[in-house]
C-alpha positions in Angstrom: 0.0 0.0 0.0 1.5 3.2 -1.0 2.2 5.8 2.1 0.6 8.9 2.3 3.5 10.5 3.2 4.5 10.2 -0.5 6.1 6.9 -1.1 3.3 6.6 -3.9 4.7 9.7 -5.5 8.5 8.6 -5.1 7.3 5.6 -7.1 7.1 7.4 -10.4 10.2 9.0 -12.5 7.9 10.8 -14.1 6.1 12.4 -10.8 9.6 12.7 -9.6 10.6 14.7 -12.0 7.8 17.0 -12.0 8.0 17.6 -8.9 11.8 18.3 -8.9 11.0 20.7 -11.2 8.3 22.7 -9.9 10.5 22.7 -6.4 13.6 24.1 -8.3 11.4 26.8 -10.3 10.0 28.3 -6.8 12.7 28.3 -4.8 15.1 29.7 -7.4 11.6 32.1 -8.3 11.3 33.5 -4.4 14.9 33.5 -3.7 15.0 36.0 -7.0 12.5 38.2 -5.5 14.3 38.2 -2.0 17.3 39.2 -3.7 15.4 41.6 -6.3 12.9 43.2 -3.6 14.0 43.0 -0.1 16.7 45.7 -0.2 14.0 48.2 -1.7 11.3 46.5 -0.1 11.0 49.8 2.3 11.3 52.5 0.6 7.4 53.2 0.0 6.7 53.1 3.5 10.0 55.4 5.1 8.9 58.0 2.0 5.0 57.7 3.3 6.4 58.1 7.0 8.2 60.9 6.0 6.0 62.4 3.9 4.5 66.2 5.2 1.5 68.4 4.9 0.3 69.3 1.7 0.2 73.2 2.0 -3.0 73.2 -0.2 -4.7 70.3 -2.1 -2.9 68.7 -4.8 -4.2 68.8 -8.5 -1.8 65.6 -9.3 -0.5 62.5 -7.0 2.2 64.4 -4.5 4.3 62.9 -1.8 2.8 65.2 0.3 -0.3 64.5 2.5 -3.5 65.5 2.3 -6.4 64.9 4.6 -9.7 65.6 3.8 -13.3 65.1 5.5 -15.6 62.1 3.5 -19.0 61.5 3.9 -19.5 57.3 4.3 -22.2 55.8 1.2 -21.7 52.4 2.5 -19.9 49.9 4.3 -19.0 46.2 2.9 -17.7 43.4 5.3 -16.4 40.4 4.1 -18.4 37.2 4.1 -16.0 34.9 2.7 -12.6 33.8 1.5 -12.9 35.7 -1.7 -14.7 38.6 -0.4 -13.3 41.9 0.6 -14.2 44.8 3.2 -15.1 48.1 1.6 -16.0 51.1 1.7 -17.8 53.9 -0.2 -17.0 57.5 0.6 -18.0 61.0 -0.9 -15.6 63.7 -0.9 -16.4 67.5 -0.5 -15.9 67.4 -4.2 -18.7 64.6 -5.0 -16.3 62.2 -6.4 -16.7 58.9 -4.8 -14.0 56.6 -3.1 -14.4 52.7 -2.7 -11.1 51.8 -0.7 -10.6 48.2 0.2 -8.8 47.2 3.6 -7.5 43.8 5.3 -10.2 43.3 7.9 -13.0 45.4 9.4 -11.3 46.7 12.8 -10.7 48.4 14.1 -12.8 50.6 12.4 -15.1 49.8 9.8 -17.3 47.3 12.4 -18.0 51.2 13.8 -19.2 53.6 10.9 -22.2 53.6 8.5 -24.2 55.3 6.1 -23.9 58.9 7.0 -20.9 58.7 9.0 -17.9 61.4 8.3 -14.2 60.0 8.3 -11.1 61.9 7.7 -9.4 60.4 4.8 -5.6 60.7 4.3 -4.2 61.2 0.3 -1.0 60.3 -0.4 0.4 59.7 -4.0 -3.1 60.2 -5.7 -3.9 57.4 -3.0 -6.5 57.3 -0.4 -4.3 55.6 2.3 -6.3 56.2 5.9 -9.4 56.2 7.4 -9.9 58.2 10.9 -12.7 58.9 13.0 -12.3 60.5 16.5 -8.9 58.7 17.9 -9.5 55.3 16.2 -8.1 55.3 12.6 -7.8 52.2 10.2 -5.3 51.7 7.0 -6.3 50.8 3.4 -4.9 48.6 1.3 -3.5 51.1 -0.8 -1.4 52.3 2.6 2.4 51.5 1.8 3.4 48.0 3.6 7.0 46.9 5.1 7.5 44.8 1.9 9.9 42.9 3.0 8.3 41.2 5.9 5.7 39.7 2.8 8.7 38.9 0.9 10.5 37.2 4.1 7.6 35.1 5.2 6.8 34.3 1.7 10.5 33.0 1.4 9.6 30.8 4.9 6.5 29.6 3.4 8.9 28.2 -0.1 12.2 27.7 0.5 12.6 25.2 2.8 9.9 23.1 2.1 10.8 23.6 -1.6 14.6 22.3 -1.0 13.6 19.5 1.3 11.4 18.2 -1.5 14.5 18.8 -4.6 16.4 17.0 -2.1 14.0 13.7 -1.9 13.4 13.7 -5.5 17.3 13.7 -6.3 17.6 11.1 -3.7 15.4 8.8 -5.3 16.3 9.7 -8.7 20.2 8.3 -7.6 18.4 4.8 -6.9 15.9 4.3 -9.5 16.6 0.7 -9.1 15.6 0.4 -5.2 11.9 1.1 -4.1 11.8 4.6 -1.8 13.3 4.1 1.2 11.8 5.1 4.7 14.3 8.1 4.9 13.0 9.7 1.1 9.4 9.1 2.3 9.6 11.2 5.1 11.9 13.6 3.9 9.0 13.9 1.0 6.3 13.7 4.1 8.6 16.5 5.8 8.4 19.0 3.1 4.4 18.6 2.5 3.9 19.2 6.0 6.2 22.0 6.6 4.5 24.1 2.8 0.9 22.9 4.2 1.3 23.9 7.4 2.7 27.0 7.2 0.0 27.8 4.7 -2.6 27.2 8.0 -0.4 28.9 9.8 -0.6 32.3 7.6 -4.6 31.8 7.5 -5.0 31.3 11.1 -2.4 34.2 11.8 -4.9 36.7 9.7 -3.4 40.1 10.1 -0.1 38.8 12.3 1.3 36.9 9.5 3.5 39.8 8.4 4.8 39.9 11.7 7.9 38.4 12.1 8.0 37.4 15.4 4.3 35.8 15.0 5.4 34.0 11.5 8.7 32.9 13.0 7.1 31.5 15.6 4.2 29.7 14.1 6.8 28.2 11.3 9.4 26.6 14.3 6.5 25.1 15.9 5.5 23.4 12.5 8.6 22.7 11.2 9.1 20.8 15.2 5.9 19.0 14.7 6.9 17.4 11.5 9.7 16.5 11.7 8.7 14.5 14.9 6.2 12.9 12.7 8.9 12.4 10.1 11.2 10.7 12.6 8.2 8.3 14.0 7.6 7.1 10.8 10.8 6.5 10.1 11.2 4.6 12.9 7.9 2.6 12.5 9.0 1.6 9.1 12.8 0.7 10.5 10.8 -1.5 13.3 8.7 -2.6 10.9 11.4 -4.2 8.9 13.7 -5.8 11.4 
């Protein structure tokens, strides 16, 4: 019986292969864009930071910031994965806004129809909502890009090498059926790409934090590969 931790796949040359393949085209693809992005991956974000008053409002996208009141139209909250949270604001001008945002706190559960926020422009960008002391960024607001870069990198890399790894190690012994120790190396890398994927989903907003990512990661890459090394050891047992 084949062993779902991916002797069946080891089986085939051809599967092997593919997979082989598809591991060396995204970690060489993320480990570009680390090495592409990262340095940079800043720069929006210490220029928005920086950015100062506009001393009247802009005709044209400006560096500088410009806040002006908005009257809320409507308010959209997510109801599923492929859903988004909105918003649809009037300016003083009539021209309408509908800025998208990552979740619906801390302010958008608060506001409705009729409801005035101060929106903040920024680069022809509406990048912040505010109302009273409580104030929520859009998705347009510039992002530390290289925490998404990082944690993408965590999410990839390793499991993507582990998995090159197994595949050239069966590949060397065609002849052989998988051995225990390419089975869970395979069993290793599934469970350290799937997991970290629930990990990022159940993180929500925290997953471009570091710390949180870091954190979540060690604990799933612990897990498996104590999984890993029991069924190694079963299947050792097993055959003496």
């Amino acid at each position: 019986m084949p062993s779902p931790f991916g002797g069946g796949v080891l089986r085939s040359v051809v599967t092997t292969v593919l997979i082989l393949s598809c591991a060396v085209a995204a970690v060489s693809s993320v480990a570009l864009l680390v090495v592409a992005e990262a340095p940079g991956g800043v720069r929006d974000l210490r220029a928005y930071q920086a950015a100062v008053r506009c001393p009247a409002a802009p005709s044209a996208p400006a560096d500088c910031l410009w806040t002006q009141e908005f009257t809320v139209s409507g308010v959209h909250l997510a109801r599923g994965r492929n859903d988004s949270f909105r918003t649809s604001l009037t300016g003083p001008d009539g021209a309408r806004w509908t800025p998208s945002y990552t979740s619906g706190g801390p302010l958008l559960y608060g506001i409705g129809a009729g409801d005035r926020v101060t929106g903040t422009i920024w680069r022809g960008m509406l990048t912040e909502i505010a109302s009273g002391e409580v104030s929520q960024r859009t998705t347009d607001a510039p992002a530390d890009m290289r925490a998404q870069i990082i944690v993408l990198a965590v999410v990839v890399i390793p499991p993507g090498l582990l998995m090159a790894a197994a595949c050239v190690w069966r590949l060397c012994r065609l002849r052989a059926a998988p051995t225990p120790g390419m089975v869970a190396t395979m069993g290793l890398a599934l469970g350290l790409f799937f997991g970290s994927l629930l990990c990022l989903l159940l993180l929500g907003d925290r997953a471009e934090d570091l710390w949180w990512t870091g954190g979540a990661w060690l604990l799933m890459a612990t897990l498996s590969t104590v999984v890993a090394r029991v069924y190694v050891g079963q299947k050792h047992a097993a055959a003496g």
